[in-house]
N, CA, C and O of each residue as an XYZ file, in Angstrom:
292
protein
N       0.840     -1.189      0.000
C       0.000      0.000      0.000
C       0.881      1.246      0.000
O       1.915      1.414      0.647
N       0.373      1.965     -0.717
C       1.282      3.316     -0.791
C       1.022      4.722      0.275
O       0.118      5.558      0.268
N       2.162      4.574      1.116
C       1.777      5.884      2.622
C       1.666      7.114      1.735
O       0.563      7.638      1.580
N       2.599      7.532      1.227
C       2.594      9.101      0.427
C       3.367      9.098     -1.115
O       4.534      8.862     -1.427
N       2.422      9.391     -1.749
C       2.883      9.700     -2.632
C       2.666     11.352     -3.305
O       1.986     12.290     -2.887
N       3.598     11.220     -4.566
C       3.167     12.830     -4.951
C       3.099     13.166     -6.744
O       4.059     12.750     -7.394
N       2.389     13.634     -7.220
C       2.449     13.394     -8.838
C       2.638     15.136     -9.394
O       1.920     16.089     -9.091
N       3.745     15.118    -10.207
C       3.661     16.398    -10.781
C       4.359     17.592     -9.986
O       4.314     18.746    -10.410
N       4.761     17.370     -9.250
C       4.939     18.156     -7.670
C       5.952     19.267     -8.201
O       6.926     18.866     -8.839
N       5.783     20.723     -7.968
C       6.356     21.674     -8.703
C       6.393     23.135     -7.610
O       5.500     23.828     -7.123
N       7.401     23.156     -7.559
C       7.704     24.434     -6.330
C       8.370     25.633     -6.908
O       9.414     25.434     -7.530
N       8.112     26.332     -6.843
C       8.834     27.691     -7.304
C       8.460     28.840     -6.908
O       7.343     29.295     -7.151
N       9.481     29.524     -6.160
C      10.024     30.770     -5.674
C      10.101     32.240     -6.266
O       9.972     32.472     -7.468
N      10.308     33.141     -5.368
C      10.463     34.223     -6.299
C       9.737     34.966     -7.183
O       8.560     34.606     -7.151
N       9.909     35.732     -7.855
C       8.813     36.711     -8.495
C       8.719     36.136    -10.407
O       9.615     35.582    -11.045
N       7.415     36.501    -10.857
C       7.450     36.290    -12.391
C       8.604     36.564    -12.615
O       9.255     35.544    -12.841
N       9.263     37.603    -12.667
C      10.397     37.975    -13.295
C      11.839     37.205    -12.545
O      12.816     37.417    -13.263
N      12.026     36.767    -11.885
C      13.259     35.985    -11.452
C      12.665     35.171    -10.798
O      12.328     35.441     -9.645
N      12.267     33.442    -11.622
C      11.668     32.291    -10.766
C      12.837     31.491    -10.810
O      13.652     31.311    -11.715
N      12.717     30.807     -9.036
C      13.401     29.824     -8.659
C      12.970     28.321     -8.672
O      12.384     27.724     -7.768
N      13.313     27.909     -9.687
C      12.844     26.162     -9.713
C      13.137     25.747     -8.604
O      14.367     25.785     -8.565
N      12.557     25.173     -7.184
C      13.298     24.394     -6.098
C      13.069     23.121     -6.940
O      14.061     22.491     -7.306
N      11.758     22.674     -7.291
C      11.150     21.234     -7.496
C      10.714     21.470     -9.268
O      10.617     22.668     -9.536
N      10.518     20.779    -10.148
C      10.013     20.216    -11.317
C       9.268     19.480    -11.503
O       9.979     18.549    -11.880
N       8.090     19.058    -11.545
C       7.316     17.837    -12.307
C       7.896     16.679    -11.289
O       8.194     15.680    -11.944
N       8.021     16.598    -10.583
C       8.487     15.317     -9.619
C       7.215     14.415     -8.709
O       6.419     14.786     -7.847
N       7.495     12.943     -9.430
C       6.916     11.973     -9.033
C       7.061     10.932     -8.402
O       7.593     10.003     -9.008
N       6.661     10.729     -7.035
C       7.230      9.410     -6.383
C       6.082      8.912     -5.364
O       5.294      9.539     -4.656
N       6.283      7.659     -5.553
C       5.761      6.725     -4.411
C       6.524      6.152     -3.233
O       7.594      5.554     -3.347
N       5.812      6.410     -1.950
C       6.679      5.804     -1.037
C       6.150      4.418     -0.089
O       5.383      4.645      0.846
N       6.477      3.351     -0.298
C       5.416      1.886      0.062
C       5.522      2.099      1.103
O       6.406      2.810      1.582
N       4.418      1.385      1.873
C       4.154      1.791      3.705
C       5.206      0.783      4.088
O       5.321     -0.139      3.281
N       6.292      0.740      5.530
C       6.932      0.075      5.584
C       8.374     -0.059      5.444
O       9.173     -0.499      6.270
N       8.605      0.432      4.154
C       9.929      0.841      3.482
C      10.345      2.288      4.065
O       9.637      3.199      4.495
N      11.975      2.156      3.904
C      12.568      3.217      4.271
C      13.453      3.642      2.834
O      14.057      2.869      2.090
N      13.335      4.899      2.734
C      13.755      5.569      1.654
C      14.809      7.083      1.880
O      14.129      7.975      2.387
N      15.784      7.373      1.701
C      16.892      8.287      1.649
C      16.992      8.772      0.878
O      17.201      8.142     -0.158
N      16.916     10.188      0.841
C      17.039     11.571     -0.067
C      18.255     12.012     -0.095
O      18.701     12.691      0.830
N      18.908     11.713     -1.074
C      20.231     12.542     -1.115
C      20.326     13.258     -2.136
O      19.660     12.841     -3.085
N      21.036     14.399     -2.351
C      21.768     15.063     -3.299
C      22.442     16.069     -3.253
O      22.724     16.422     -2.107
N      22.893     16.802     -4.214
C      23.951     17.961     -3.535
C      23.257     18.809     -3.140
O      22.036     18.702     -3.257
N      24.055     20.304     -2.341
C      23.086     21.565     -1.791
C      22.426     21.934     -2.915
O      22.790     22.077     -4.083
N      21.381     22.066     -2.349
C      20.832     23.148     -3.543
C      19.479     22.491     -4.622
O      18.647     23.013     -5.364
N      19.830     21.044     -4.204
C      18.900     20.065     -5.185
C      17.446     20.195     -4.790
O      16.624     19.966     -5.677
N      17.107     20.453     -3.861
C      15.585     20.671     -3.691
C      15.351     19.719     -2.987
O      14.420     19.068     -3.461
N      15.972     19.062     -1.529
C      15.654     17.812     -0.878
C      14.829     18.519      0.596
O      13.718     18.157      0.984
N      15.419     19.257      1.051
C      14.751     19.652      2.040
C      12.998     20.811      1.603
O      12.146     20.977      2.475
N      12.874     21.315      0.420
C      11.252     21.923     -0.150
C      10.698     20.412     -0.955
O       9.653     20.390     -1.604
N      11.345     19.532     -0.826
C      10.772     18.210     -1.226
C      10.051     17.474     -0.060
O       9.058     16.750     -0.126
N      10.731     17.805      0.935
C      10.394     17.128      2.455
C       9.147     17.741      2.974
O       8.204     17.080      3.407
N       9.194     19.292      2.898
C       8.641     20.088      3.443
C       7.067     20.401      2.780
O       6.082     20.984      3.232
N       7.402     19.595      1.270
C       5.678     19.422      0.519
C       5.036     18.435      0.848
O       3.838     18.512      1.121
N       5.922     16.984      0.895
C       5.282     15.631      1.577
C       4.924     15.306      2.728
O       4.444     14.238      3.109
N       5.293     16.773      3.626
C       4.881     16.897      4.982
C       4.076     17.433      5.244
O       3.487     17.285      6.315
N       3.673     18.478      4.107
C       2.315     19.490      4.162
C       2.787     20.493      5.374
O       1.980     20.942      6.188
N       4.319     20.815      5.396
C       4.424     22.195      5.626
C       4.693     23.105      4.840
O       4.825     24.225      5.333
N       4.848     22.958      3.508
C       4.542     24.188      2.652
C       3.376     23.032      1.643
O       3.087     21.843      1.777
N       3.011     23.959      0.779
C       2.411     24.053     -0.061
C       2.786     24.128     -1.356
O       3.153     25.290     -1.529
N       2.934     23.270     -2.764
C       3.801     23.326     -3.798
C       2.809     24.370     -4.609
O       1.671     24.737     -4.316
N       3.499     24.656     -5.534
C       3.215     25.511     -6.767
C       2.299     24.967     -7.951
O       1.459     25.473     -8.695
N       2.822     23.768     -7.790
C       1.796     22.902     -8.971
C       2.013     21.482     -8.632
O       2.929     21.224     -7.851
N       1.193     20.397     -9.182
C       0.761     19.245     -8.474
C       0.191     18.981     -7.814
O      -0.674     19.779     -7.453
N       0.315     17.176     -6.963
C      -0.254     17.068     -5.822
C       0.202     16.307     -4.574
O       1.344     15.869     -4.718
N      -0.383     16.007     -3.330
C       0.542     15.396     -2.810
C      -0.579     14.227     -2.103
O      -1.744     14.585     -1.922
N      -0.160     12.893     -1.744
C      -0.925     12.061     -1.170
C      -0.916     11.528      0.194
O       0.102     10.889      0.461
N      -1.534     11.597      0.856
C      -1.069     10.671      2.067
C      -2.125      9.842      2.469
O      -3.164     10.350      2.890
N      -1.989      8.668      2.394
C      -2.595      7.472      2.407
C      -4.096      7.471      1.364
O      -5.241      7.103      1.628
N      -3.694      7.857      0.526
C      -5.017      8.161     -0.390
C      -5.495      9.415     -0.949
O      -5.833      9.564     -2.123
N      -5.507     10.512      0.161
C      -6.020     11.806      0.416
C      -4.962     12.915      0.126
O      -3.769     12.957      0.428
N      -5.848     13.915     -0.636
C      -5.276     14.719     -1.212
C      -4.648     15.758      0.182
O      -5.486     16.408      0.808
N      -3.408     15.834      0.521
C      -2.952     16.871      1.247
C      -3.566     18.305      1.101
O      -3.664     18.997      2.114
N      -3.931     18.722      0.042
C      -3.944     20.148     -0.129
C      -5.407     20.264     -0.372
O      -5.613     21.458     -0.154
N      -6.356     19.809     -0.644
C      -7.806     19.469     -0.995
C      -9.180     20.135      0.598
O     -10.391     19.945      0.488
């Protein structure tokens, strides 16, 4: 069964005129049970990745799931 997942998931910063991509179109499933590790260099968007699947921020575009249910809905 899938705890959280997220489809499309798109974060961005900043004003029309100077936007900050944190996140892109990013899609993942996470199986209930399993343990999963986020790595990448500074700057990659791991910690506004954390912070959407936690439903402490709010992304820009997409969606996010937790156990079925739309986080942001």
């Amino acid at each position: 069964m899938n705890i959280i997942s997220c489809e499309n998931l798109t974060k961005t910063y900043g004003s029309a005129a100077a936007p900050v991509h944190a996140l892109q179109d990013v899609s993942l499933t996470f199986e209930q049970g399993s343990f999963t590790a986020i790595t990448g260099k500074s700057g990659s968007g791991k910690s506004t990745l954390l912070h959407l699947l936690s439903g402490l921020d709010r992304p820009t575009s997409g969606q996010v799931f937790y156990q079925g249910n739309n986080l942001f809905q």
